[in-house]
C-alpha positions in Angstrom: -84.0 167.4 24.6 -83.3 165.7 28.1 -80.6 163.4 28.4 -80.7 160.5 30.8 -77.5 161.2 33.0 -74.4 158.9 34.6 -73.2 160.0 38.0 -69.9 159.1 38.6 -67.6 159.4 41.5 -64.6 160.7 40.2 -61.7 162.4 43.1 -58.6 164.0 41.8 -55.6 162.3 43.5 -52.5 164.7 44.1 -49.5 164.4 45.8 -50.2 165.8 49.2 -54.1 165.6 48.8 -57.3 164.5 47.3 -60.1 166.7 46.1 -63.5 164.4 46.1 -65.4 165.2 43.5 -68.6 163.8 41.0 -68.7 164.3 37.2 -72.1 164.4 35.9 -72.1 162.9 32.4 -75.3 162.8 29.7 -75.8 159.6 28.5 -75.8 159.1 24.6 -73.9 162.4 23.7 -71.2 161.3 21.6 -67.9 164.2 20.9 -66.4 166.6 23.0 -69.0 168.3 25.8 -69.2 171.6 27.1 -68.0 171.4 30.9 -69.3 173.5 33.9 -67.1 173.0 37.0 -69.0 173.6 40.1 -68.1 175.3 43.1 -69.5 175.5 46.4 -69.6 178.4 49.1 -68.2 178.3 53.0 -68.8 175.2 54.7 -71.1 173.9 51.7 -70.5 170.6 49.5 -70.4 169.5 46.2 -73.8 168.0 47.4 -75.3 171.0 47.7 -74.9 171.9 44.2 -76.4 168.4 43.2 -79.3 170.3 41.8 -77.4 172.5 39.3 -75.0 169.8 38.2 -77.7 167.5 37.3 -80.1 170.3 35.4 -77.0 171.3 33.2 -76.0 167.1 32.8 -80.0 166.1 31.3 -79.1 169.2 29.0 -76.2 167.6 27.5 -73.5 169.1 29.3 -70.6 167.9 31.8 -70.8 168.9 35.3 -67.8 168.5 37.7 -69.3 169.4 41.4 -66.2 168.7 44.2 -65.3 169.6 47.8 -62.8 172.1 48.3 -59.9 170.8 50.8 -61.0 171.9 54.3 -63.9 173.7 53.1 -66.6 172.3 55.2 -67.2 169.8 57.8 -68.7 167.7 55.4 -66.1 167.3 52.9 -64.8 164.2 51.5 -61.9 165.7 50.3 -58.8 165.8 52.7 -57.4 168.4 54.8 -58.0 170.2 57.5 -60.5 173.4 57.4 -57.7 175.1 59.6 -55.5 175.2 56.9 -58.4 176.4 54.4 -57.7 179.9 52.8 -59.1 181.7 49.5 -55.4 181.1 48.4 -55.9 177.2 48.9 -59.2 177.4 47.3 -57.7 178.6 44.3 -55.1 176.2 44.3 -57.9 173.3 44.7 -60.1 175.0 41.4 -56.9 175.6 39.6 -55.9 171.6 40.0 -59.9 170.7 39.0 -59.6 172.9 35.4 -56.3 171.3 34.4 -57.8 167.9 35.4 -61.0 168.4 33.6 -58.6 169.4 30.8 -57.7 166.0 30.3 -60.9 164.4 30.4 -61.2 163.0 26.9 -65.1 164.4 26.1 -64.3 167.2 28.0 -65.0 170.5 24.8 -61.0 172.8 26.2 -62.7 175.5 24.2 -66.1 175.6 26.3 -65.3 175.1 29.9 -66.8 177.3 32.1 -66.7 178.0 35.9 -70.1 178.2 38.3 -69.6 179.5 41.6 -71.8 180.1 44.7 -70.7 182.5 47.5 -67.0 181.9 48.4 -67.0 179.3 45.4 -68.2 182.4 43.2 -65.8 184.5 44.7 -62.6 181.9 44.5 -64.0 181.4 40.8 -63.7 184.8 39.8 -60.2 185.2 41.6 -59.1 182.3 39.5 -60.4 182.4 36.0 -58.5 183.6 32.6 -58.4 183.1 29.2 -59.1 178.8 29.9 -62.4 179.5 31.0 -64.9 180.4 28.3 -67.6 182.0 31.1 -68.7 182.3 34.4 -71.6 182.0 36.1 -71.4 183.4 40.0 -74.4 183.5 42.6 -73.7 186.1 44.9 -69.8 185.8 44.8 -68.3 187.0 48.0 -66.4 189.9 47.0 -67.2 191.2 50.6 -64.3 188.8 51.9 -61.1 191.0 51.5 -63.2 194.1 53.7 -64.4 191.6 55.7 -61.3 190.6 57.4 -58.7 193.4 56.1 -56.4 193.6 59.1 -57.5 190.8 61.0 -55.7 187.8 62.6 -56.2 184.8 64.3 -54.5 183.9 67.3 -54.8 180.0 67.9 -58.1 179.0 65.9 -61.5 180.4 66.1 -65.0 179.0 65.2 -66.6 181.3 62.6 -70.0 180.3 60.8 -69.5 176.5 62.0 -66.3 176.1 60.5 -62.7 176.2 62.4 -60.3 178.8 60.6 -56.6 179.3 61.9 -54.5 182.7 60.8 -54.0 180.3 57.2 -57.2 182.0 56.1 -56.4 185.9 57.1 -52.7 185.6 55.7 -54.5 183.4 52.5 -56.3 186.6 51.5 -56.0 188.2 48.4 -52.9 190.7 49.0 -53.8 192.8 45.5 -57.5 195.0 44.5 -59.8 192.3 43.7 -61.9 194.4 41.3 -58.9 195.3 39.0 -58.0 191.2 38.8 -61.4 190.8 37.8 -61.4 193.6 35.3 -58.9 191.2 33.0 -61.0 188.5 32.4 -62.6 188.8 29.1 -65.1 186.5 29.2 -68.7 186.2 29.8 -69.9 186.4 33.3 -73.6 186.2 34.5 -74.3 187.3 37.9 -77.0 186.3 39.9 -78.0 188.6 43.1 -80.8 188.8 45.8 -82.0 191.8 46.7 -82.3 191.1 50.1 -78.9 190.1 51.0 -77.3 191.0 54.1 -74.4 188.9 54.5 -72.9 189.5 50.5 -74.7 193.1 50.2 -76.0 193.6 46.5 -73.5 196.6 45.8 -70.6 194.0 45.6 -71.8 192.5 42.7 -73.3 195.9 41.3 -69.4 196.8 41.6 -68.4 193.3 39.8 -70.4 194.1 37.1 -69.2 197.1 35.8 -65.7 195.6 36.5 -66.1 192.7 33.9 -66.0 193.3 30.3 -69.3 191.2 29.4 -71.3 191.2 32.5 -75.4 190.8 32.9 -76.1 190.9 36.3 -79.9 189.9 37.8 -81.4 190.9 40.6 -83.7 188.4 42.6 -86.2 190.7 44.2 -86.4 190.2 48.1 -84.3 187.4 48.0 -81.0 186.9 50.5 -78.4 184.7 51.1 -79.5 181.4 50.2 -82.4 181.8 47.7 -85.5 180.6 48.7 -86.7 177.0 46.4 -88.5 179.1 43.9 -85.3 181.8 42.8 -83.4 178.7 43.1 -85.8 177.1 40.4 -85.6 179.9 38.3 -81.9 180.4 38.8 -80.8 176.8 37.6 -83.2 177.6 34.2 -81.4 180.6 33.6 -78.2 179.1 33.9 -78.8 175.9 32.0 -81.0 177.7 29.4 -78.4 180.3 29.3 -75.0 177.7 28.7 -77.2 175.3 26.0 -78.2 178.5 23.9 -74.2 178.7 23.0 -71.3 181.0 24.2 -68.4 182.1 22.9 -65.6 179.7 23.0 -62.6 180.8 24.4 -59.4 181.9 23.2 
């Protein structure tokens, strides 16, 4: 069954910033709803994942797409991208859980976190025993070797987007794959073959990390799938979250 779906605005007001963001709600679905909190790689946007959000709202569940704080030049939430960091990125998702958390149809048991690239990564960095599973296209685990031992003197331009030093001291200062390890929830992976800027051994490496982990491989595909993996890969996500997962806790 497809649901007719309500788009509606819906930012996060804090005290030192706001984090824009769109809840995606099926029309006509009475009681708590599953929730999939959507978040988008380096200088993306929640628009970016418009696609996903509204595939998993006509399938009856909610969908919570936002901007992280200085995470692109097209974000509508505040903040600079100079002050942008994996660290502040965390902070941003962690704020978006607990207020999805308090969204009266939001299901506590069956939230679950989708990530794309840096989102994916951030995700995985950030979930525990809240989030009932994950759901990570090409997560950039690839970050912390990346820039290991790097610094920033002033700013610097770096894939269209303005960092400052914020993001190399922001790194994760522990072994990424052991944080992972402790989350015992259900993860799906998603992975093009093809992919030279996240290289398809990071998330080979993720997956024998996580306790219940299917990873698939997109033959030939790279960073950025091409319209037809992206097809397929938003029906094996929604198809994947209506069939039922564990709830967590």
């Amino acid at each position: 069954m497809k649901y007719t779906i309500d788009v509606k605005e819906m930012p996060i007001q804090l005290a030192d910033r706001e984090i824009y963001g769109r809840l995606y709600v099926p029309c006509k679905k009475n009681g708590a709803l599953p929730c999939v909190i959507l978040s988008h790689g380096y200088n993306s946007c929640c628009g970016d994942l418009e696609d996903m959000a509204r595939s998993l709202a006509e399938c009856g569940v909610l969908a919570y797409s936002y901007d992280f704080c200085g995470g692109s030049v097209r974000s509508q939430s505040s903040g600079r991208s100079v002050d942008m960091s994996i660290s502040s990125e965390m902070d941003d998702l962690n704020k978006v859980i607990e207020f999805i958390r308090n969204l009266e149809n939001a299901d506590n048991d069956r939230i679950y976190l989708y990530g794309e690239s840096q989102g994916g990564f951030v995700s995985a960095l950030t979930a525990d025993e809240r989030i009932a599973g994950m759901y990570l296209l090409y997560p950039a685990f690839c970050i912390p070797d990346n820039w290991r031992g790097r610094t920033i003197e002033g700013t610097m331009m770096f894939m269209g987007l303005e960092l400052s030093d914020k993001f190399c001291k922001g790194l994760p200062q522990f072994d990424v794959f052991e944080h992972i390890g402790r989350y015992m929830g259900r993860v799906r992976l998603y992975q093009g073959t093809a992919d030279t800027l996240v290289t398809p051994d990071y998330a080979k490496r993720a997956e024998k990390c996580f306790t219940d982990c299917t990873l698939t491989e997109f033959p030939g595909e790279g960073h950025g799938f091409s319209a037809a993996a992206r097809k397929r890969l938003i029906e094996a996500v929604t198809e994947d979250i209506t069939a039922g997962l564990t709830p967590a806790g």
